[in-house]
BAKETI-737496 format. One line per field, with one value per residue (C-alpha): residue number from 1; x, y, z. Coordinates in steps of 0.2 Angstrom, whole numbers, plus 5000, padded with zeros to 4 digits. Layout:
# residues N
pos <- NUM	...
x <- X	...
y <- Y	...
z <- Z	...
//
This chain:
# residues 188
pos <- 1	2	3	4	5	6	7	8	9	10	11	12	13	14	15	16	17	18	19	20	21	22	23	24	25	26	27	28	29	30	31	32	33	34	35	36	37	38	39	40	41	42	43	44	45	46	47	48	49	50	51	52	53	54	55	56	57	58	59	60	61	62	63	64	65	66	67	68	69	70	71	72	73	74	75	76	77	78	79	80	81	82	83	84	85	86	87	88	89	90	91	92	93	94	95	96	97	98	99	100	101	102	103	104	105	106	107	108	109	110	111	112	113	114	115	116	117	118	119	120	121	122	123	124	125	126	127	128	129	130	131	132	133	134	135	136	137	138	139	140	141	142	143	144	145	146	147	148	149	150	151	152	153	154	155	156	157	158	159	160	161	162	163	164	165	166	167	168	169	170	171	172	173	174	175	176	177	178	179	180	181	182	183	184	185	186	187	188
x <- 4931	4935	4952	4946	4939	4955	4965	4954	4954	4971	4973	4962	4971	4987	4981	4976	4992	5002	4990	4996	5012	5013	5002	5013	5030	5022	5017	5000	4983	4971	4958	4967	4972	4963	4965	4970	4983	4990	4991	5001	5011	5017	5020	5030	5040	5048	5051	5069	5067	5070	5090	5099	5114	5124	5124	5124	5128	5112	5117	5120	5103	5094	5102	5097	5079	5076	5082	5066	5050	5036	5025	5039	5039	5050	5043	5050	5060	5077	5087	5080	5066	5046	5037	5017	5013	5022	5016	4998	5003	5010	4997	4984	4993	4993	4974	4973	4983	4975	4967	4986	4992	5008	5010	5012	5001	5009	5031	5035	5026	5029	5029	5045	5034	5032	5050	5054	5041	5047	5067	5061	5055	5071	5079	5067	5059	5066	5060	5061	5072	5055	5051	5069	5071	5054	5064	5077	5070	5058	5073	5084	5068	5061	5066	5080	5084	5084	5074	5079	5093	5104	5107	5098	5084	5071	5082	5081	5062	5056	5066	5058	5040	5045	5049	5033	5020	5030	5029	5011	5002	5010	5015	5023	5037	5027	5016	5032	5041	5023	5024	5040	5040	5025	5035	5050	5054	5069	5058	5055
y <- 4770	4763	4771	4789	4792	4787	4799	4812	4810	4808	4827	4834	4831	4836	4853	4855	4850	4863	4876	4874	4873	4890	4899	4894	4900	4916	4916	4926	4916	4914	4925	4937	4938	4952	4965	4982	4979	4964	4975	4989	4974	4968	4982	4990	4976	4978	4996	5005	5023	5018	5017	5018	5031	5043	5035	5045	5059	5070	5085	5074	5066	5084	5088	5073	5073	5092	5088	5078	5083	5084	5074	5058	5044	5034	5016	4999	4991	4999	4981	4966	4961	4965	4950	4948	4944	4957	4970	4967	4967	4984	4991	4986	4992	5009	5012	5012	5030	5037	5051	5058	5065	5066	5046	5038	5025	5016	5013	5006	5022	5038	5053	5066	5080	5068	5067	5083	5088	5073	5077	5096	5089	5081	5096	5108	5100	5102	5091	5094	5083	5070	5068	5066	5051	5044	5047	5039	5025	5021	5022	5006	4997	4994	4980	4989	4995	5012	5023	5012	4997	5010	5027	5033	5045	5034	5033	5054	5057	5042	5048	5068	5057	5051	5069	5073	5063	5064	5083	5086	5070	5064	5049	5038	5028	5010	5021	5027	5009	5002	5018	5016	4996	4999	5012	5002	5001	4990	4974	4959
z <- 4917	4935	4932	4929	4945	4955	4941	4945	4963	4964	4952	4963	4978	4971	4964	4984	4989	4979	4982	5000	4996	4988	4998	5014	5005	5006	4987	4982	4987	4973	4980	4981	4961	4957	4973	4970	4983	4972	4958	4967	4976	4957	4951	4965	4968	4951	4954	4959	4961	4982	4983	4994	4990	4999	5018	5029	5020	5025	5013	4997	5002	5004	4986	4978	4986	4980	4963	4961	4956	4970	4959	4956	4971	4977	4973	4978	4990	4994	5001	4999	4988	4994	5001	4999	5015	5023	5010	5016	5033	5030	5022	5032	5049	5041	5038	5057	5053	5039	5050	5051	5032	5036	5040	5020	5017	5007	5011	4995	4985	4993	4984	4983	4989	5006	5007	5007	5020	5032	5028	5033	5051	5055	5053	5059	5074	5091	5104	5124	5134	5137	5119	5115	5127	5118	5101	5106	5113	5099	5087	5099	5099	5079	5071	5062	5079	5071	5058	5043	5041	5032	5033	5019	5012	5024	5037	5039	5033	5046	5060	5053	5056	5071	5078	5070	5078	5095	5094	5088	5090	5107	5103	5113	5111	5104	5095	5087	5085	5076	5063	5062	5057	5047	5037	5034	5017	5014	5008	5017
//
């Protein structure tokens, strides 16, 4: 018996111990087990309908894009695998842009039909000599130091939402660079 409760303290404290040690390697926090954002997180991370294909190659991109079915999304992370932490982080940032439909609220599930309608205001949208300076400024200054790490379908459709938001909803160039980061879609 006098042995028991040094066992058990000694379990105890390291159940405490490697809950820490997952929770700071970025892994899922038990409280957070059953959250509808845990459940999209799992089963978006395991998705592969976001590729990157045909760089750069905007009319290969348009083709492939309106060959798909408005209601079909493109799900997961194009480049690297999706982390928890960043997810969340993402998420959350874009509630603060709900108010603007145009603005996906989720980067790792956006639907086709969103695609096309960003992809049509990269090539529809003409900006003045001011707003383009702001475009171009926002693009230098994200994390992938333009609209997405490659030249890909989000490359085109976030640069389309950046012409977007600086044309009708005067944004300025951090404004830009925070949607922009918030949007990527690459993983991490």
């Amino acid at each position: 018996m006098r042995y028991l409760i040094p066992l058990i303290s000694a379990l105890a404290i390291a159940v405490v111990i490697t809950f820490a040690l997952i929770s700071s390697a970025g892994q899922t926090p038990i409280s957070a087990a059953n959250s509808p954002e845990l459940s999209a997180f799992s089963t978006l991370s395991q998705s592969t309908s976001d590729q990157c294909a045909y760089l750069g190659d905007l009319t290969a991109i348009q083709n492939y894009v309106a060959s798909q079915s408005n209601t079909a999304y493109f799900q997961g992370s194009c480049c690297t695998p999706m982390d928890w932490n960043h997810y969340q982080q993402q998420i959350a940032g874009l509630k603060n842009y709900s108010n603007i439909s145009q603005i996906p609220q989720n980067p790792y599930n956006v639907s086709v039909g969103q695609v096309k309608q960003m992809l049509g205001y990269y090539d529809n949208i003409t900006l003045n000599q001011s707003q383009t300076n702001t475009f171009n400024q926002a693009a230098a200054l994200t994390t992938d130091k333009g609209w997405c790490c490659c030249q890909c379908w989000a490359w085109y459709t976030h640069a389309g939402l950046a012409k977007y938001l600086i044309k009708y909803h005067d944004f300025n160039v951090s404004q830009i660079v925070q949607v922009t980061n918030l949007e990527d879609c690459c993983g991490g």
